[in-house]
N, C-alpha and C positions, 0 to 999 in steps of 0.2 A: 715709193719705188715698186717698180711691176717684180715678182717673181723670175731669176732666169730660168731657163730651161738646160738641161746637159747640150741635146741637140743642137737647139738653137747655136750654143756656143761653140760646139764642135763644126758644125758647118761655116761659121763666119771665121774661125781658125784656119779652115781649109783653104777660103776664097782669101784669107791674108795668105797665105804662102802657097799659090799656086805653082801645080806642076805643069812642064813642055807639055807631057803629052796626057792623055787621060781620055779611058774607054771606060762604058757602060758594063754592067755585070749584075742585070734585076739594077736594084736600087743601089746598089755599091757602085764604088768610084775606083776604078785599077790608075794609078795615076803614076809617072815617072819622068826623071828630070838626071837623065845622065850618069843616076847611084848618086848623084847629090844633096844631102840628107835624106833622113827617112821619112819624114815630114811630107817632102814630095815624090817619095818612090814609095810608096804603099799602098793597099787596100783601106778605102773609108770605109767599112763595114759598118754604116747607118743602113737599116732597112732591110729587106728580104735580097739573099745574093736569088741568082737563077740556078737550077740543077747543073750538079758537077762543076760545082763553085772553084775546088782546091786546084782538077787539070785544068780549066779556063785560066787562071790565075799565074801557073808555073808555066803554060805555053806561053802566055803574052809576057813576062818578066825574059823567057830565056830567050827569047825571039830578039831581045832588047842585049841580053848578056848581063842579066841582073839576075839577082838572088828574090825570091820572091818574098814578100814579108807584109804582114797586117797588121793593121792599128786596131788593137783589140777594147773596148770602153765600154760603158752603164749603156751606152745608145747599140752596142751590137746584137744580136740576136742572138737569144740564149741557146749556149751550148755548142756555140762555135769557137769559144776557146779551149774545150776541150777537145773538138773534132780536130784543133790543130795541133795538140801535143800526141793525140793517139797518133797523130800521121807527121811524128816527127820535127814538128817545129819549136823551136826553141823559146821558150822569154826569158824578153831581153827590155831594158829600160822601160824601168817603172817610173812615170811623170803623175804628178800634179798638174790641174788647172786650177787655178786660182781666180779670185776675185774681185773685183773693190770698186763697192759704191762711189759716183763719181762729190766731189766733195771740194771745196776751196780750200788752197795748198798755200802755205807758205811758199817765196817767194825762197829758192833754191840760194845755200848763202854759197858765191861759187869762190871765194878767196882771189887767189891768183888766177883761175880760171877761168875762163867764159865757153858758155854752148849754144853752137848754129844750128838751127835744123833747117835743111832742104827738103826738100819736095821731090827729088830724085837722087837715086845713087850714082854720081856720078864719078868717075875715073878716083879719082883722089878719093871721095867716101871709102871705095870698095874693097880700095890700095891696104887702106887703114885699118878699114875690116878683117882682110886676109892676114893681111902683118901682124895685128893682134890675137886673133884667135891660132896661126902658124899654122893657118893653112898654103898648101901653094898655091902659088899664081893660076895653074892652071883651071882652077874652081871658076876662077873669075867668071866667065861665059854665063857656067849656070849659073849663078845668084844673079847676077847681069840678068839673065830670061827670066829666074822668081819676082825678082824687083818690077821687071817692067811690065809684067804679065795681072799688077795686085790693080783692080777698078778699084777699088775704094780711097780716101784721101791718105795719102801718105807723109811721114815725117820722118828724114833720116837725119840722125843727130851725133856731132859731133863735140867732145871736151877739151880743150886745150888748156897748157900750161905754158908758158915764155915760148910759144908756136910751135909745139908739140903735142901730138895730138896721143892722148892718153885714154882715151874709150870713145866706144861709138855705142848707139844703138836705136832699134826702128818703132815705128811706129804705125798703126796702118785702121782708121776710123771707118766706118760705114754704119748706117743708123745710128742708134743709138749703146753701141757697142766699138770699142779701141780697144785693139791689140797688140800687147806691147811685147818685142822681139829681140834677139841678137844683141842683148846690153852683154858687153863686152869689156872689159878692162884689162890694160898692161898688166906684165905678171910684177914688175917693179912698184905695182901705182897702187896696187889694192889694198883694202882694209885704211882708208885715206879718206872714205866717204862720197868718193866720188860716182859709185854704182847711185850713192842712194839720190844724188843731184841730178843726174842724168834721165834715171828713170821718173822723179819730181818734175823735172819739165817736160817729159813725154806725155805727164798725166793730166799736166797741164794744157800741155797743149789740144790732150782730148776733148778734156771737158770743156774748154774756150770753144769746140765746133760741137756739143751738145750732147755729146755722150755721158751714160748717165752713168756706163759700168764700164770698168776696164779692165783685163785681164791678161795673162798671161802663164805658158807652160813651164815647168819646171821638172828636172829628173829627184825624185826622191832622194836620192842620193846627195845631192848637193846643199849639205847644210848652209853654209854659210849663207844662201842663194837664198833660200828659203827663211832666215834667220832674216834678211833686207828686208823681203815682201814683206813679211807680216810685222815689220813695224812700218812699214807705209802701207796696212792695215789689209792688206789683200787675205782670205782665206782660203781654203780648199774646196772648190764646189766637188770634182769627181778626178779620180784616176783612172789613167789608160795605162798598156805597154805594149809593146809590139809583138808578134812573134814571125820569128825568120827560119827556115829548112836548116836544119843542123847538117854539115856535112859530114 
């Protein structure tokens, strides 16, 4: 197996979760989707920004009626996370990326369950989606523009139980790299097993189209999350966190 790169995986991160809109800045990516996660409303600071990075940055975000905010990682440019705390910006969520050699899986044991994956997010997925996570309806749109917006092969995947749907989550291939997203679970269903099913056929389903490595983000914070991956063997290649204008 070839060595990853941070890079590499932080760019193939990017193109899984694209944003609506997205302008140039030198080599950084100003990208925004409505304030619908931060994911796609941030600065990729991979590469040299252009001069007078910070006002380029806060005029295009308030132009928008967003808060401006970077994704700060091993791939940004040294000493631009401190250029953004002298000038008042906050951090804020500290993530993990993780990662797992691609590898043949046991055959997910799903009990009373079974899990579909699609190919798109359609109406009923996204229902599922929102409902689980308590988000409102009105997100819909965006994740609706993220979803249809990803080139690379997708899998959205759903868990049922006596025809209630008890987790979802995504999945999205290109070369020889799959990123695995938005696993989700009822707040009644967890600690049940089901995260670790769920994301077992996702990895599955990577590897079955030839990816060698699979991956996916994580907030530091969230033990149990992190307690799943790493026994379905994934490790920490690098940490990012964001930071956002304190007001």
């Amino acid at each position: 197996m070839r060595e990853l790169a941070i890079e590499e995986v932080e760019r193939h991160a990017a193109a899984s979760w694209p944003s609506v809109q997205s302008e140039s800045l030198g080599d950084w990516k100003l990208r925004a989707t409505y304030g619908v996660t931060k994911r796609a409303n941030s600065v990729l600071t991979i590469g040299e920004p252009s001069p007078g990075w910070i006002e380029t940055t806060e005029h295009f975000y308030q132009k928008l009626g967003l808060s401006a905010i970077f994704m700060i990682s091993a791939s940004s440019p040294s000493g631009i996370d401190e250029e953004l705390e002298r000038n008042g910006y906050e951090k804020i969520d500290e993530c993990y990326t993780m990662v797992k050699e691609a590898g043949i899986l046991s055959p997910p044991d799903l009990h009373n369950g079974d899990i579909l994956l699609v190919d798109e997010a359609d109406d009923a997925w996204l229902h599922s989606f929102l409902s689980l996570e308590g988000f409102p309806n009105e997100r819909a749109s965006a994740y609706q523009a993220i979803f249809s917006r990803i080139n690379g092969k997708k899998a959205f995947a759903v868990y049922r139980e006596a025809g209630l749907t008890l987790a979802v989550g995504t999945a999205v291939c290109e070369g020889d790299l799959c990123c695995i997203s938005n696993i989700v679970v009822g707040e009644k269903s967890r600690g049940k097993g089901i995260a670790k099913k769920l994301v077992s056929s996702l990895l599955e389903w990577g590897r079955a189209l030839g990816a060698g490595y699979s991956y996916l983000q994580v907030v530091k914070s969230n033990a149990p999350a992190i307690g799943l991956y790493e026994k379905l063997g994934f490790t920490p290649l690098s940490s990012h966190h964001y930071r956002i204008k304190s007001e």
